[in-house]
N, CA, C and O atoms as a GROMACS GRO file, in nm:
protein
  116
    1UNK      N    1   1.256   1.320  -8.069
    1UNK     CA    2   1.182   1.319  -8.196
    1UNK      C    3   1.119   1.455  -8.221
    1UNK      O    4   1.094   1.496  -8.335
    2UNK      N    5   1.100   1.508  -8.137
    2UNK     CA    6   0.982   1.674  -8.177
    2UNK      C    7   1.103   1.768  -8.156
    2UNK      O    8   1.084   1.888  -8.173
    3UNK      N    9   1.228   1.722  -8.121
    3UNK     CA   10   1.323   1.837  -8.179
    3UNK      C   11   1.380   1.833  -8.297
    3UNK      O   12   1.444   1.925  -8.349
    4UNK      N   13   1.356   1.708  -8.350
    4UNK     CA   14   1.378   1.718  -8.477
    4UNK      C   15   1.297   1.738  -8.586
    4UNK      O   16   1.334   1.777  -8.697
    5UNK      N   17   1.138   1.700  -8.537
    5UNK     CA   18   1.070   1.715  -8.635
    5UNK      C   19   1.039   1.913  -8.632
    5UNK      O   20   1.006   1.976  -8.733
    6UNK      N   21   1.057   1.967  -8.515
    6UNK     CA   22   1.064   2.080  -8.537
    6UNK      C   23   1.191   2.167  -8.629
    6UNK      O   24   1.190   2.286  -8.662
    7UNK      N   25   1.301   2.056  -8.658
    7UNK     CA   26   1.386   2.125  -8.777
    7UNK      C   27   1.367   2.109  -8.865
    7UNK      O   28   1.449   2.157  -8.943
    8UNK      N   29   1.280   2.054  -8.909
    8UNK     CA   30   1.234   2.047  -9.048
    8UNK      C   31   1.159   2.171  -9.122
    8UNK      O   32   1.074   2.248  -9.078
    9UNK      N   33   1.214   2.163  -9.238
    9UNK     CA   34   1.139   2.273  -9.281
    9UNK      C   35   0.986   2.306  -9.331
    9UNK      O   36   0.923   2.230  -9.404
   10UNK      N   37   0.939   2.424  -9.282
   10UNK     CA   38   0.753   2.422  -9.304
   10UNK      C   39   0.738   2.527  -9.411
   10UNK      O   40   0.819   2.612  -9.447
   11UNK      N   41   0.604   2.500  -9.456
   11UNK     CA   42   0.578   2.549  -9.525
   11UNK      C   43   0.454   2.665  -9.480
   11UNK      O   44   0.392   2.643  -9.375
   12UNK      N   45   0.426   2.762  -9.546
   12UNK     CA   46   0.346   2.891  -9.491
   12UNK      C   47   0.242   2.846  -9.443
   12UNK      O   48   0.170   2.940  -9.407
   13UNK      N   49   0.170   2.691  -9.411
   13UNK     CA   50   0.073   2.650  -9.321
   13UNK      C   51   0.139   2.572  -9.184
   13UNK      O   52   0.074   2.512  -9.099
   14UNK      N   53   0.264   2.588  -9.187
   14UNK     CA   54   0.325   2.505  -9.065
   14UNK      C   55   0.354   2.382  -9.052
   14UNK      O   56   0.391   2.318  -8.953
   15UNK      N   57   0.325   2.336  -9.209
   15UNK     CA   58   0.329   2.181  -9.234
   15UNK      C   59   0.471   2.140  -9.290
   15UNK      O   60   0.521   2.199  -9.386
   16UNK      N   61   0.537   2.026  -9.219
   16UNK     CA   62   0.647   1.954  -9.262
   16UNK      C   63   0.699   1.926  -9.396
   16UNK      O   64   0.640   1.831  -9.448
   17UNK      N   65   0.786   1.978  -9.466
   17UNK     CA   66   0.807   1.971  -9.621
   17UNK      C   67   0.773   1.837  -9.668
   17UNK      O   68   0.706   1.784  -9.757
   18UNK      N   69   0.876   1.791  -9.529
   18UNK     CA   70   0.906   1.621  -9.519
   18UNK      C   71   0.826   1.522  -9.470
   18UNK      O   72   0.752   1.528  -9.372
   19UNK      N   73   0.841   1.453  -9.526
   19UNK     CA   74   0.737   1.296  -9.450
   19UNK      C   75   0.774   1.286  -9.285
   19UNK      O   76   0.796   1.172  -9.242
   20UNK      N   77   0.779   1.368  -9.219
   20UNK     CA   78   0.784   1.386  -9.089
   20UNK      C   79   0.768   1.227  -9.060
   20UNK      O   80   0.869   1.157  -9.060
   21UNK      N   81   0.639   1.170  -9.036
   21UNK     CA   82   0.584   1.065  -8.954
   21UNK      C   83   0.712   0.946  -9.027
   21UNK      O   84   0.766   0.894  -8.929
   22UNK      N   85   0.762   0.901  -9.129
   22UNK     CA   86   0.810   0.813  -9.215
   22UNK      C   87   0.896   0.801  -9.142
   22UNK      O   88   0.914   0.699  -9.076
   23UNK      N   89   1.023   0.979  -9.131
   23UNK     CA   90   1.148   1.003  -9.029
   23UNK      C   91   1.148   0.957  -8.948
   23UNK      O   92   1.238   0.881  -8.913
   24UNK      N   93   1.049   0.982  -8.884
   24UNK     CA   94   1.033   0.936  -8.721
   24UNK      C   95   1.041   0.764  -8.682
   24UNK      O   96   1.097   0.699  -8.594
   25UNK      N   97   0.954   0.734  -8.795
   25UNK     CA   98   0.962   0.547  -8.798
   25UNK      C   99   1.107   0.550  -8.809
   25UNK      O  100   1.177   0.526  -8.711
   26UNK      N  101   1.168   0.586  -8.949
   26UNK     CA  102   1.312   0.503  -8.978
   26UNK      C  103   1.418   0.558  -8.803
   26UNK      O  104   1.499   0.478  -8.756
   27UNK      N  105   1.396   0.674  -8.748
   27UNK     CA  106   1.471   0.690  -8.614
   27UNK      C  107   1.442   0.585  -8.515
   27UNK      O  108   1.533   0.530  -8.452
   28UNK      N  109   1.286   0.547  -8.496
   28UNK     CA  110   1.254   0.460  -8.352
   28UNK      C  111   1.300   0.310  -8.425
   28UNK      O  112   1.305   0.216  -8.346
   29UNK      N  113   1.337   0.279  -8.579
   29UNK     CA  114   1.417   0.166  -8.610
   29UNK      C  115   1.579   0.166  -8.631
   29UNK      O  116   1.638   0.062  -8.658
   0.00000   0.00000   0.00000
């Protein structure tokens, strides 16, 4: 999971474009 949420793309504060946490649910389902 944190190798993927590290491909996500950030923005100039380091924050996830993407609903990171949401991703992560629909993967551990």
């Amino acid at each position: 999971v944190v190798a993927k949420l590290e491909t996500l793309d950030t923005d100039p504060m380091d924050r996830p474009l993407e609903p990171a946490v949401i991703l992560s649910v629909d993967v551990a389902e």
